[in-house]
N, C-alpha and C positions, 0 to 999 in steps of 0.2 A: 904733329909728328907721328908719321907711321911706324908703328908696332910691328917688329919682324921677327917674336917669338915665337920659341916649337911647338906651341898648343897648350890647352889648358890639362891635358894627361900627362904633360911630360916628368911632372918629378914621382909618377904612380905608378907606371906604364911601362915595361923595357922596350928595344927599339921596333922588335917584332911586332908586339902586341896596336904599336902607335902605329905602323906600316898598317896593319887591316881595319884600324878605325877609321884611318884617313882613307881607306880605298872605299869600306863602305859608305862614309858620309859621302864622298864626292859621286860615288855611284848613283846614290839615294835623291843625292840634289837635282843629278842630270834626269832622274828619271821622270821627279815632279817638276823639274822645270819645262821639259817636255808634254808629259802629261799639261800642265798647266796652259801650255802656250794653245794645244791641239784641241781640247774642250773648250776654251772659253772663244777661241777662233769657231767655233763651228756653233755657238751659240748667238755670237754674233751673225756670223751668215744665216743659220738659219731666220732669225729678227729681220733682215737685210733683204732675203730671198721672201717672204712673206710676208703679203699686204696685211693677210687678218693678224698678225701678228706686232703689229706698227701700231702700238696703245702704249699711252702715258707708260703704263707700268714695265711693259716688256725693256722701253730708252733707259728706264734706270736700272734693269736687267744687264741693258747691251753696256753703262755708266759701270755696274760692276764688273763686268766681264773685263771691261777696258785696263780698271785700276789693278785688276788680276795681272792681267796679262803683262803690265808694265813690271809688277815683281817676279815674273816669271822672268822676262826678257834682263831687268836691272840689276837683281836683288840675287836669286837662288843660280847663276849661271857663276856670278865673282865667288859665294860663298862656297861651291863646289872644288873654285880655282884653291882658293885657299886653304880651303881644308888639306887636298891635296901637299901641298908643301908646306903646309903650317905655318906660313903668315901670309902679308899683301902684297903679290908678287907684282902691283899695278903700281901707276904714278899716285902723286897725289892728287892730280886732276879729277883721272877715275873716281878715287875714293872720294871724294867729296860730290862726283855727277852721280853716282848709284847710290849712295848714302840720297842724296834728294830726290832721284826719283823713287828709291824705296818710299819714301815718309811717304809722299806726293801717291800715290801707288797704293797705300794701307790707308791711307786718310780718306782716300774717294773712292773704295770699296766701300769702309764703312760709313761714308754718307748715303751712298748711291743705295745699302741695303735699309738704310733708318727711310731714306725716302720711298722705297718700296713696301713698308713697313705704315707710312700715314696713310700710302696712298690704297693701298689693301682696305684700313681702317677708316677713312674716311667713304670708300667703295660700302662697303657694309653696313656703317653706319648713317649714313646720308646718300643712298643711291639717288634719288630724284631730282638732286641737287652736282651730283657728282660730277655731270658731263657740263658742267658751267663752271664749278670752281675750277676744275684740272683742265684747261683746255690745252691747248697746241703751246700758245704761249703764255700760262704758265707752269706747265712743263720744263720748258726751255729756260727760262728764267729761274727753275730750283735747279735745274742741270748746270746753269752755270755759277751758278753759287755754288755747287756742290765742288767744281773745280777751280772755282776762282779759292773759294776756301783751301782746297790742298794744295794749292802752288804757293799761296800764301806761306802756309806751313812747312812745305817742304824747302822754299827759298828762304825764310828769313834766317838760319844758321848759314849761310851762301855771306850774311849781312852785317857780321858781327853779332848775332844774337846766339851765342852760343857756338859750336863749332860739330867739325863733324871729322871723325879720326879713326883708327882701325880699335876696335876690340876682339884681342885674341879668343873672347869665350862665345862670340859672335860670328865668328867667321866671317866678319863683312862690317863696313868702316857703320859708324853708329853716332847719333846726337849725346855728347859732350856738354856737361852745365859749366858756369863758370860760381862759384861762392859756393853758395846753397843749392844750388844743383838744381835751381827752380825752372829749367826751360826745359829739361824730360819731362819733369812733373806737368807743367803748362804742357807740354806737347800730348800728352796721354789722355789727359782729362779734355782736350779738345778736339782730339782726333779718335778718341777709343770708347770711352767714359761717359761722355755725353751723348754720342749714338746709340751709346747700348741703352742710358737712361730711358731715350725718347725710342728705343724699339721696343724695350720692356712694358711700357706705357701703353705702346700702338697695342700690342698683344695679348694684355693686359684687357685694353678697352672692348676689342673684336670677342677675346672671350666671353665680355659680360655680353655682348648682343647676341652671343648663341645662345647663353643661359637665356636671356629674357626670349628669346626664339624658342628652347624648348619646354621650357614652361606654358607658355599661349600653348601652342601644335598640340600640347598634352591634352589640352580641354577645347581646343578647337581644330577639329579638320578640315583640312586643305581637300575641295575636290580636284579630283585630274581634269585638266582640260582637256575638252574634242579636239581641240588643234591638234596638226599635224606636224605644228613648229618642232624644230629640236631646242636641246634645254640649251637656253642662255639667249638664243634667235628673240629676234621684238616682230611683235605682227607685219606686215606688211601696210603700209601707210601709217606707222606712228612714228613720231618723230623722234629721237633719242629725248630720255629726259621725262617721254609724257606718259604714262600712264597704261596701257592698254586697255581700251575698252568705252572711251571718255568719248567716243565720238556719236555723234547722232544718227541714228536706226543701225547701229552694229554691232553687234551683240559684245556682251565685256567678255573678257576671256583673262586670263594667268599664266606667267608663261609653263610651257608643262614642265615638268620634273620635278615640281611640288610634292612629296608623300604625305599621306596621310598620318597623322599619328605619333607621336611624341620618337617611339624606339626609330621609324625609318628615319624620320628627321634626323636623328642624332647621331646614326649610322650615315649617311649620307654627309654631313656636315665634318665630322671627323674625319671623314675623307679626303674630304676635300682641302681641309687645313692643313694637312701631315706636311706637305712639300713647302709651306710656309714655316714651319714648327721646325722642321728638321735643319732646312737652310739657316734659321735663328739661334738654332742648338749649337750647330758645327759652329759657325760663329763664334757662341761664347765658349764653347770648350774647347777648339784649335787654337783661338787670336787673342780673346782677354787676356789667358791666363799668361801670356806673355808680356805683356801692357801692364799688366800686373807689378811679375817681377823685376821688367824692363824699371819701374820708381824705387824700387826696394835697392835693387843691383848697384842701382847708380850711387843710392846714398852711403851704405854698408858690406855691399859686397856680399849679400843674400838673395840666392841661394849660393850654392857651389857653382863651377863652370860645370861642372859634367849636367848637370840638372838643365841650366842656361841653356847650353848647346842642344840640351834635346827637343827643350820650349819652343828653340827658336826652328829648327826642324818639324816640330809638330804644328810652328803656325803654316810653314810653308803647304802643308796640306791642306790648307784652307784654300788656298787660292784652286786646287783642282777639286774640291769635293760639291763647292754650289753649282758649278753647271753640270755636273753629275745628275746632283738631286734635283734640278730644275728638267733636265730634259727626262730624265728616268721617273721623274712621279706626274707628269704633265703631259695626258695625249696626245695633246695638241703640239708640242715641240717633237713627242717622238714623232709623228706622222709626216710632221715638214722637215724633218734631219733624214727620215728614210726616201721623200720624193728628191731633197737635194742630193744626198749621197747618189739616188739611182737615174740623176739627172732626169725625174719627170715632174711635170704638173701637179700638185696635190690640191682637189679642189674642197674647201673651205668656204663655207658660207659669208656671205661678206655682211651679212645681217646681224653678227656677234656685237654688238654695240658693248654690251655690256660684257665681255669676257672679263675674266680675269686669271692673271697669269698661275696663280698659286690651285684654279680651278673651282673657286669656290659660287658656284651657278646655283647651285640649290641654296646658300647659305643670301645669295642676293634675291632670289624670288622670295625666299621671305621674306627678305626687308621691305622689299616693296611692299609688299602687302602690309606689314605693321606703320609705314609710314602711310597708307592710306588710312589706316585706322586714325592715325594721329594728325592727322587733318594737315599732315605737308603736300596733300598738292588739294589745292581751293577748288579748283572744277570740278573734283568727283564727287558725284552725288553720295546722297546717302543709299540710294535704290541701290547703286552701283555697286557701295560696298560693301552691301550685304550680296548683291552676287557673288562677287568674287570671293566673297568667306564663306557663304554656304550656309550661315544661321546668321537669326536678326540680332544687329547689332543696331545697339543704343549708343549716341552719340550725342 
């Protein structure tokens, strides 16, 4: 049954004061769900308009940008409606299609970001290996688990499992438990809870490989290579995956942008992590703390609606702030948003084998190099890896 109440200010509030809440929340909705639609569409085109840009990691970029976009289009355009007249001016058809593609919409954002999140840490920490595990397909194969998993989620209250009904402190129809109120709680810890565990973990892990990366650089330096490569480029004739340098009469080499020395390492790496760090921050400080309350709410009625309503406003800026921070901390997408905005060519090297999206190029030529240390790829000599390190290593 749809809820046709005046809001949750009204027994607070005189009539004036509710006139300018309503005018600003629905202002406020229209403007991120705008924002919302317009960023994550141009992050998409850009992925879309650019070959070097068409790697595992950017599909589960264009995977989040999508799930964005559909609470942009589903979710933040009804909750605008409503706030305006203070309840659900829709059928109940509506409310029960936006209530499912909302879930279906924040369930495969936050898969799509956890999957960005192993695939960063699995880059890092198994470079050598990494263009074999992540191929084309399975890629494709975590992409659609990642939305077979949210349609799942988002249909089964469609099923009988639960229901999906207008909540005045929500602004927009919402999952309904029946008893014990166990299918928000099931729906949060599967869709919100569990991705955050295993992105905690991925960032968690990638941390310790910088440490163990700036400890070594500390007491072992890195020379610069003569190459003329740029950072992140692989020689010419090696094959993704192999090595640089493994071949017979041709001299080994590293890819450049290596620094010498513990402080540039670490300055460089820090760097290069921020736009992975920040995107995981906004995350947890816009969308948890909603997922949060969204199990507390259901059972007791904790917190207030005024508190609720601003939750649920502040997740909505989640959906505009990661491709914000993806294209603003990552040259690489600003330089193919300014060739597509100015409808030119932007030429990019097609040799980036190893890019990655967050930009972490220095933070993967070390790894190589430590996993040559540690005997993950069987062809390279020992001659060899004492070139590439610069002092004789005992192995």
């Amino acid at each position: 049954m749809i809820n046709s109440s005046i809001g949750p200010w009204s027994d607070q509030l005189d009539v004036t004061q509710l006139d300018v809440i309503r005018i600003l929340l629905s202002f406020s909705a229209g403007v991120i769900s705008l924002l919302t639609l317009t960023c994550n569409a141009l992050l998409i085109g850009v992925i879309v308009k650019s070959r070097a840009l068409q790697t595992p990691t950017n599909v589960f970029m264009a995977s989040l940008a999508v799930g964005e976009m559909s609470i942009g289009v589903f979710a933040i355009p009804f909750a605008a409606a409503s706030a305006m007249v203070s309840r659900w001016p829709f059928s109940e058809l509506t409310c029960q299609m936006t209530a499912s593609m909302r879930t279906i919409g924040r369930s495969s954002s936050a898969y799509s970001l956890m999957a960005v999140c192993l695939d960063r840490c699995l880059a890092v920490s198994r470079p050598l290996r990494y263009s074999h595990i992540l191929t084309v397909k399975s890629a494709c194969a975590l992409l659609a688990l990642i939305w077979l998993g949210s349609l799942i989620m988002g249909l089964l209250p469609l099923w009988s499992w639960g229901n999906y009904s207008y909540d005045e402190a929500y602004y927009s129809c919402t999952l309904q438990g029946s008893g014990a109120q166990e299918q928000p709680l099931v729906k949060e810890l599967a869709c919100s809870f569990l991705p955050a565990a295993v992105i905690l973990l991925s960032i968690l892990q990638i941390i310790r490989e910088l440490k163990t990366h700036h400890r070594i650089f500390s007491v072992v330096p890195l020379p610069v290579t003569t190459s003329t490569l740029a950072s992140g480029e692989i020689m010419p004739g090696v094959m993704p995956g192999v090595m640089p340098g493994v071949m017979p009469g041709v001299m080994p080499g590293v890819v450049s942008g290596v620094m010498s020395g513990a402080r540039g390492f670490n300055r460089k790496t820090s760097r290069a992590m921020r736009s992975l760090f920040v995107v995981t921050c906004g995350y947890a400080c816009l969308c948890l703390p909603l997922s949060v309350i969204n199990i507390t709410h259901k059972h007791n009625d904790w917190p207030g609606p005024n508190i609720l309503t601003f939750l649920v406003w502040l997740s909505f800026l989640c959906c505009v702030i990661n491709p914000i921070i993806i294209i603003f901390f990552n040259r690489t997408f600003r330089s193919q948003l300014k060739s597509v905005l100015s409808c030119r060519r932007c030429e990019i090297s097609k040799q980036e084998v190893f890019t990655i999206s967050s930009g972490l190029h220095t933070t993967l030529d070390a790894t190589l190099v430590l996993n040559v240390i540690k005997h993950e790829h069987a062809s390279t000599t020992t001659s060899i890896r004492r070139l590439i390190l610069g002092v004789p290593v005992h192995l």
